[in-house]
C-alpha positions as CSV (number, residue, x, y, z in Angstrom):
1,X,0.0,0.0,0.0
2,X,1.5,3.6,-0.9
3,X,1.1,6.4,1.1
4,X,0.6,9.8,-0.7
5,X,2.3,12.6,1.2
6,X,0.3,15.4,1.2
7,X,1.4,18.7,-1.3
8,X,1.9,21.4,0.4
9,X,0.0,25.0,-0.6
10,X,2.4,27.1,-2.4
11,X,2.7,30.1,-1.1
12,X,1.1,33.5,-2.2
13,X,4.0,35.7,-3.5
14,X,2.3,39.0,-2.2
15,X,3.4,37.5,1.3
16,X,0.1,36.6,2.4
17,X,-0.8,34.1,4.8
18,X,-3.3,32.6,2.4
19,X,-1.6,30.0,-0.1
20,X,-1.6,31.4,-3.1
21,X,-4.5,29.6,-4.8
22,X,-6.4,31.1,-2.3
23,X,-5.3,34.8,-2.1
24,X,-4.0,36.2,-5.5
25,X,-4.5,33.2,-7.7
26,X,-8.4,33.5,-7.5
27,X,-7.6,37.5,-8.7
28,X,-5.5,36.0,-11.3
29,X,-8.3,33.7,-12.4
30,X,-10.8,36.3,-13.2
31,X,-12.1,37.5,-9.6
32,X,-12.0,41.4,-9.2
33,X,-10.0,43.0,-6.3
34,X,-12.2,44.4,-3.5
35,X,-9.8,47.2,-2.8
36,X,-6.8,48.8,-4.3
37,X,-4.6,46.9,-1.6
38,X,-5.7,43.7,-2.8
39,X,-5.2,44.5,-6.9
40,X,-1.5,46.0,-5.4
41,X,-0.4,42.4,-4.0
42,X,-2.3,40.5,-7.1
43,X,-0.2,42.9,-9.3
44,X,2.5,42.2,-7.3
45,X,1.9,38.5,-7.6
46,X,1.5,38.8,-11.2
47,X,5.1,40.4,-12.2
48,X,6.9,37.7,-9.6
49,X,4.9,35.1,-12.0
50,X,5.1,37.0,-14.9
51,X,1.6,37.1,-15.8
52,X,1.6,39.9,-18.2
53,X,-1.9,39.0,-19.3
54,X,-3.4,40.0,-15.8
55,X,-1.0,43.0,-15.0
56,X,-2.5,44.4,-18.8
57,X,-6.0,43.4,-18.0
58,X,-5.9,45.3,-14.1
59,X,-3.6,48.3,-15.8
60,X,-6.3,51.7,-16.2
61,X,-6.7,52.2,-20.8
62,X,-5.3,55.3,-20.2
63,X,-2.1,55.0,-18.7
64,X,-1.5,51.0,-20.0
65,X,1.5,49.9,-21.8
66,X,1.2,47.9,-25.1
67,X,2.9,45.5,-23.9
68,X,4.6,44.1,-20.0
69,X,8.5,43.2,-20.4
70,X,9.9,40.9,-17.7
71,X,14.0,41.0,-17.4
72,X,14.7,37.3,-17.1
73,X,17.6,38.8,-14.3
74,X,14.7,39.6,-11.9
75,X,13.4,38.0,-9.0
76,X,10.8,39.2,-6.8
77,X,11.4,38.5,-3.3
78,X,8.8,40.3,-1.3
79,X,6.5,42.7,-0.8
80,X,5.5,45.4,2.3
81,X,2.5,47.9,2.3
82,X,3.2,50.5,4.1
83,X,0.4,52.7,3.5
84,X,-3.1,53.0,2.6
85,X,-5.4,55.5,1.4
86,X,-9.3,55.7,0.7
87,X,-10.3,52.6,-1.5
88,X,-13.2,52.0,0.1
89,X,-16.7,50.9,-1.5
90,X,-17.4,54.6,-0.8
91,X,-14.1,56.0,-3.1
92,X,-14.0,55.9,-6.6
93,X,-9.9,56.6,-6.0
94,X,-7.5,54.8,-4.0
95,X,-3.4,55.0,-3.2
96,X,-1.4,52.2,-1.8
97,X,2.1,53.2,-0.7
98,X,4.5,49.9,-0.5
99,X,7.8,48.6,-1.1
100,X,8.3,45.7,-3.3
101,X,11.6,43.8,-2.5
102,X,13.6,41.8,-5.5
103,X,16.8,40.8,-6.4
104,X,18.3,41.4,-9.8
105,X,21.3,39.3,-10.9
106,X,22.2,38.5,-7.3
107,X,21.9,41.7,-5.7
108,X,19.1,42.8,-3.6
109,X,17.5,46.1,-4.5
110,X,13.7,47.4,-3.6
111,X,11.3,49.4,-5.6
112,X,9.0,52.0,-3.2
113,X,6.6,53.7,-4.7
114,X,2.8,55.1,-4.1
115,X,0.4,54.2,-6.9
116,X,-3.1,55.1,-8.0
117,X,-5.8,53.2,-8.5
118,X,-9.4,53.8,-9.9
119,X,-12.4,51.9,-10.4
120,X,-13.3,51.6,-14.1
121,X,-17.0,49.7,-14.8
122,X,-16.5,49.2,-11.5
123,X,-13.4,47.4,-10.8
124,X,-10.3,48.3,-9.2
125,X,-7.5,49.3,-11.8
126,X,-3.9,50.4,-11.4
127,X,-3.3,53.7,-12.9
128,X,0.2,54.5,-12.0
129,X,2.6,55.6,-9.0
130,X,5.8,58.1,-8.5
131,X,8.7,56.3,-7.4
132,X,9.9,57.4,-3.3
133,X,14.1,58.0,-2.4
């Protein structure tokens, strides 16, 4: 008789306790963000699993890129949100202020920045952020 050993959950990139299927995989699979904090760590998610498709889909028409390049040097390595602001079901605007973590050929370096976000048909969309130090 074999014995399966049970898989573990991977991990949610954004640093989540949730496992990943659970927490930004679900956004990934089509379920909108119920505030800019959560889009930031699916977005977040996204570029550590290079999922252009979702960081285009959740990126405001306005302000999107044609097209999401991913330097194969990168490696995301973790994610804090430091701030919050508005991004309620009562705002129609949001700003999340955070500091993504990654390496890039072998040396550690950090991205902080505060982005925008707006609801557009009512979902949550990234509309862009100015970079901090």
């Amino acid at each position: 008789m074999s014995r399966r050993t049970p898989t573990r959950p991977e991990p949610c990139p954004c640093g989540h306790p949730l496992p990943y299927d659970k927490c930004c995989g679900r956004l990934h699979r089509g379920e909108a963000a119920a505030s800019p904090e959560e889009l930031m760590r699916s977005r977040y998610s996204a570029f550590a699993r290079r999922d252009e498709a979702y960081l285009l889909r959740t990126w405001h028409p306005r302000t999107r890129p044609p097209r999401v390049e991913f330097d194969p040097a990168m490696r995301w390595t973790g994610l804090t949100i430091e701030d919050t602001a508005d991004g309620t079901a009562f705002h129609s605007t949001g700003t999340v202020t955070f500091r993504a973590r990654y390496s890039d050929g072998g040396r550690p370096d950090s991205l902080h920045e505060r982005s925008r976000f707006e609801r557009v048909d009512g979902a949550w969309v990234y509309v862009d952020g100015d970079f901090i130090d």
